[in-house]
C-alpha positions in Angstrom: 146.2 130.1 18.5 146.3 132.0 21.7 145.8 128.3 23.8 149.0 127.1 22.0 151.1 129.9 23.0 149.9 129.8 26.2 150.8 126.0 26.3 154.2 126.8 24.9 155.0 129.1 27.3 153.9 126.8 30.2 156.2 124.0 28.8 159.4 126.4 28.3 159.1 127.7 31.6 158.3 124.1 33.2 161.7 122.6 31.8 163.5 126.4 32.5 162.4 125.7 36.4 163.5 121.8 36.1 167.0 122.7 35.0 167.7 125.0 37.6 168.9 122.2 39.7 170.6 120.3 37.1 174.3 119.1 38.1 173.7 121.0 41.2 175.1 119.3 44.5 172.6 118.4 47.2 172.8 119.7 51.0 171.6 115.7 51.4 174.3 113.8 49.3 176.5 113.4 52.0 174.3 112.8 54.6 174.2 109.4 56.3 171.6 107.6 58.6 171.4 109.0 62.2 172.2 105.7 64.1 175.4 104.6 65.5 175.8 101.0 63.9 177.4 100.5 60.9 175.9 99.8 57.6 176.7 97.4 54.5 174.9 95.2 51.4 175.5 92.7 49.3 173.0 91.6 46.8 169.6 91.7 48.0 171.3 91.7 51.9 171.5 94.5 53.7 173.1 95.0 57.7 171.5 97.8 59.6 172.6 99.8 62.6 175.6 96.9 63.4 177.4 97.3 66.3 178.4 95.6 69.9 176.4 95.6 72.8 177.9 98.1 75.3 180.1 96.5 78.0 178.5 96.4 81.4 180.6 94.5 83.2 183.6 96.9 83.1 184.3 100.0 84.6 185.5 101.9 82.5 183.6 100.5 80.1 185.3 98.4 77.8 186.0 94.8 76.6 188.8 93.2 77.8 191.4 91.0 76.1 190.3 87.5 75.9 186.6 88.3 77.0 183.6 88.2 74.8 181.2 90.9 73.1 177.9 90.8 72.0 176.9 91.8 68.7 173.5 93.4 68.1 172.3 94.1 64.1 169.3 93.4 62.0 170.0 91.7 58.8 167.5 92.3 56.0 167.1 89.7 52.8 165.0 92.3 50.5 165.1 89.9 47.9 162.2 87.4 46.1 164.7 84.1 47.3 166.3 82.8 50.7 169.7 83.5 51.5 171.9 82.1 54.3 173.9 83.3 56.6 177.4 81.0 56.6 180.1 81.9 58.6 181.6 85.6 60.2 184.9 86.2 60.9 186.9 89.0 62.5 190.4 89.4 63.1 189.2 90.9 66.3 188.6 87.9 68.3 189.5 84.3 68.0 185.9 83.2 66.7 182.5 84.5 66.4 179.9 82.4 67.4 176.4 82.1 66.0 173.0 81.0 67.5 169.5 80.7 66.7 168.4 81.4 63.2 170.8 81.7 60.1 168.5 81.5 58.0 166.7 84.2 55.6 163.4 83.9 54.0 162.7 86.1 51.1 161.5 89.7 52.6 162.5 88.6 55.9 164.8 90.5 59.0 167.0 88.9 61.0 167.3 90.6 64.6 170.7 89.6 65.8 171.5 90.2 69.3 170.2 89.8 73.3 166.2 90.8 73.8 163.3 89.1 71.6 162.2 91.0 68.0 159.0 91.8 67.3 156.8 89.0 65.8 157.6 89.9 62.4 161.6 89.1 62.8 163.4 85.9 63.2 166.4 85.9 66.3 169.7 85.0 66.5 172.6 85.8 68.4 176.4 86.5 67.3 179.0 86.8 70.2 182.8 87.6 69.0 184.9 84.9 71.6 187.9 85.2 72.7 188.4 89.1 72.0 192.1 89.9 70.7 192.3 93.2 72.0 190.8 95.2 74.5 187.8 97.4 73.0 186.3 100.6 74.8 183.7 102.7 73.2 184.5 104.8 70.2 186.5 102.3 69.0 185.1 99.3 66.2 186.1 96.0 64.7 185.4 94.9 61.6 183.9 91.8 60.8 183.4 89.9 57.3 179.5 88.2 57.2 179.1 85.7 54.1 176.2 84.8 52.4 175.1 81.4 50.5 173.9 83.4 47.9 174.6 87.0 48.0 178.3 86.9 48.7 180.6 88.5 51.7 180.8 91.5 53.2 182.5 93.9 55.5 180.6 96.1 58.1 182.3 98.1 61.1 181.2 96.9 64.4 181.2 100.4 66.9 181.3 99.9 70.7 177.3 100.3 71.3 176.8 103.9 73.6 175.5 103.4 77.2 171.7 103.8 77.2 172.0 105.6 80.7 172.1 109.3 80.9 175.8 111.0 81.7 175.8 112.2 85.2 178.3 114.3 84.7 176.3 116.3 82.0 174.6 119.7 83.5 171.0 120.0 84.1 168.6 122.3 82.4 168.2 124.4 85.6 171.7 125.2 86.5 171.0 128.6 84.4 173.5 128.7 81.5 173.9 132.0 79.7 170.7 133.6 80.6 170.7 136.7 82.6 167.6 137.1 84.7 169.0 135.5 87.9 
């Protein structure tokens, strides 16, 4: 008898605990991943970390009218079939040139952009052609990628940030707000 109650009590204070955070909202609902690139899926298809390969030729950075951008994304096929990757369009340039594979195994990413993957990706490249407007960083396009299979999709394409350090930024020993100097 005493093992029952004891039992009991365990249980009513086990599903008193798990309703504490019933209908509760998360500090983590909001929160998105912590890359720059945008983000999108369709079906089993999923775009990571999109975006377009920061402009070196330009300074100030930027793309100009009529030049052509880079674009750097992995797509992911998570699915148990192939997919394919059709067409793109954007009404940010005048066309969007593909290269390498299209392609998409089951289980399978799809590195798009300049540099080789690892072994375990397939590459392709994606350049936008004949840009319709200038572009500088902090600014996006957005471009429609459709599948065979899974369908279409938008995803915003952000200007990609320089991978050099600002020099205008100050160092750690220029002493800010401490006191012993």
């Amino acid at each position: 008898m005493k093992r029952r109650m004891i039992g009991a009590g365990i249980a009513g204070i086990s599903l008193l605990v798990a309703g504490c955070g019933a209908g509760q909202i998360t500090q983590t609902d909001t929160q998105v991943a912590g890359v720059n690139g945008g983000s999108a899926e369709v079906g089993t298809i999923a775009v990571r970390n999109a975006e377009l390969a920061y402009p070196e030729n330009v300074k100030p950075a930027a793309y100009l009218e009529g030049s052509d951008a880079d674009v750097v994304m992995s797509i992911v096929n998570s699915g148990e079939q192939a997919d394919e990757l059709q067409s793109v369009t954007t009404d940010a340039a005048e066309n969007v040139a593909i290269q390498g594979e299209t392609a998409l195994p089951a289980d399978t990413t799809l590195a798009v952009g300049p540099g080789k993957p690892d072994a375990a990706q397939l590459d392709g490249e994606m350049t936008l052609q004949g840009l319709t407007r200038e572009i500088r960083p902090g600014q996006d396009v957005t471009a429609t990628l459709t599948f065979r299979d899974a369908g279409t999709l938008e995803v915003k394409l952000p200007v990609k940030v320089s991978d050099e350090p600002r020099h205008d930024a100050p160092s750690e020993d220029e002493g800010h707000g401490g006191g012993g100097h």
